[in-house]
C-alpha positions as CSV (number, residue, x, y, z in Angstrom):
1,X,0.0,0.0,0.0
2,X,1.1,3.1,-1.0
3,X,1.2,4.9,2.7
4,X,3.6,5.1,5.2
5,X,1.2,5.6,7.9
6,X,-2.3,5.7,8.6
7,X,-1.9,9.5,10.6
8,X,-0.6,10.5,6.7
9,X,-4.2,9.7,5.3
10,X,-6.7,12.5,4.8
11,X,-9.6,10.3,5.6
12,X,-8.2,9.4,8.8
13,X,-7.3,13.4,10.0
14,X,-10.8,14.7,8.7
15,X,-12.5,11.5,10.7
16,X,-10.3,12.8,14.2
17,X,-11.5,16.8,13.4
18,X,-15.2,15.3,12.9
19,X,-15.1,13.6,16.1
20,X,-13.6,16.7,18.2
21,X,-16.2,18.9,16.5
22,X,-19.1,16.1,17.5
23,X,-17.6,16.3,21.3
24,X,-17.7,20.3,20.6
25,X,-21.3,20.5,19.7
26,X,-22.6,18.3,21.9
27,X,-20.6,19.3,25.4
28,X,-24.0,20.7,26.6
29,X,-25.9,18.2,25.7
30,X,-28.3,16.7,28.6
31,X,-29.1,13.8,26.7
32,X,-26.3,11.4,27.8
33,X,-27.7,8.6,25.7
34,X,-27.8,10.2,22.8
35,X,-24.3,12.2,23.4
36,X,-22.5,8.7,24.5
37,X,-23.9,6.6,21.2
38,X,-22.7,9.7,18.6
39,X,-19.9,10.3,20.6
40,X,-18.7,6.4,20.2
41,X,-19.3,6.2,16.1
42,X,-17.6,9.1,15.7
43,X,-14.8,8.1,17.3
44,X,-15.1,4.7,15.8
45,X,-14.9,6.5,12.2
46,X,-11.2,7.3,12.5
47,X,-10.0,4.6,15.0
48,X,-11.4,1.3,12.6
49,X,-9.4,3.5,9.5
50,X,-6.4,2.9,12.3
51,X,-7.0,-0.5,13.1
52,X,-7.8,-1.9,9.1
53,X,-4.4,0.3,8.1
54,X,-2.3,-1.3,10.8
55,X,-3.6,-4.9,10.3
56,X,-0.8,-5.9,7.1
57,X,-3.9,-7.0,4.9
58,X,-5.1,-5.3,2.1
59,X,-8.5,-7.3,2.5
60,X,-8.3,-6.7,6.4
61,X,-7.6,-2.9,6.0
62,X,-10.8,-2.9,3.5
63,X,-13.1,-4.5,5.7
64,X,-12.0,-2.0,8.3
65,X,-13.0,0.9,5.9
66,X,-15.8,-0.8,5.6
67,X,-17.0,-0.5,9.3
68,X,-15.7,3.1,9.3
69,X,-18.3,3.9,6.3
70,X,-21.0,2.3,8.3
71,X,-20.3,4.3,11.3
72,X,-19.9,7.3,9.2
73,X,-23.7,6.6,8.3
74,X,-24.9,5.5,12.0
75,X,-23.5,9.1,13.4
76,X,-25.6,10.6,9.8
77,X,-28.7,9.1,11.1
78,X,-28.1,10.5,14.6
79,X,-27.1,13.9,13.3
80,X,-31.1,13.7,11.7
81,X,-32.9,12.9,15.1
82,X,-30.1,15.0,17.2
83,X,-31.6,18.2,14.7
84,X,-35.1,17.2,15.1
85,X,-35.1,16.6,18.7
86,X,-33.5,20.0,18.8
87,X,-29.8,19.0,20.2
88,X,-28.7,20.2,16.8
89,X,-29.1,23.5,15.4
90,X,-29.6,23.7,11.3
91,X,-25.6,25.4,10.9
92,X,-24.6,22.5,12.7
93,X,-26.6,19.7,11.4
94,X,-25.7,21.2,7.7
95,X,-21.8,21.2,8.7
96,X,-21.8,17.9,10.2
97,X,-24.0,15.9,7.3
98,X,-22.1,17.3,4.4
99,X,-18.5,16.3,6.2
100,X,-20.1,12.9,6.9
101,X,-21.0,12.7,3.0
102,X,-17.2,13.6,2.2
103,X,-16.0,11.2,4.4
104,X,-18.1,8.5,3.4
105,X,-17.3,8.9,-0.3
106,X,-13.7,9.2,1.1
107,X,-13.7,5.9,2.6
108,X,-15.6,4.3,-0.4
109,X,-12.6,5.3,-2.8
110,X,-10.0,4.3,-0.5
111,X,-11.4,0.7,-0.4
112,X,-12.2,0.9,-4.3
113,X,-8.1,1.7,-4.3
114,X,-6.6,-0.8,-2.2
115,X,-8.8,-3.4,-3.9
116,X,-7.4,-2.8,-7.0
């Protein structure tokens, strides 16, 4: 594979600003349940990109990516109820749906790349 590192992959540095920016937006928030589950697929974005890179596989590191892109769409959905529930202003939910969209099609490329 054509990295070094997985801390050299845009994917991977745009996952770790989305999940600072999720614990930024939601520091206030009251709803622990909620918080704790969008807190923990952010996080999981960036750290299974991490894990799949570090595993020596090329198969391994896709399925990883793989993961990644579904939690990218798990913290999506919750962006939607966060906003309608009214945890989430519009700026916010706008911000946060379009990176998740980026980093989605981001992840899908990578995989498409490595499987090549």
């Amino acid at each position: 594979m054509s990295y070094s590192s997985f801390e050299n992959l845009e994917v991977w540095k745009r996952a770790c600003r989305l999940s600072v920016r999720i614990y930024e937006i939601l520091k206030d928030c009251r709803d622990f349940s909620l918080k704790d589950q969008m807190c923990r697929a952010a996080v999981s974005i960036a750290s299974n990109i991490a894990e799949g890179a570090e595993r020596d596989s090329k198969k391994e590191f896709v399925r990883f990516l793989h993961i990644s892109k579904g939690s990218a769409a798990e913290l999506r959905t919750q962006v939607y109820i966060a906003t309608k529930i009214g945890l989430i202003d519009s700026e916010a939910h706008k911000e946060l749906v379009t990176e998740l969209v980026v980093l989605s099609k981001m992840l899908h490329q990578l995989a498409t790349s490595i499987k090549k």
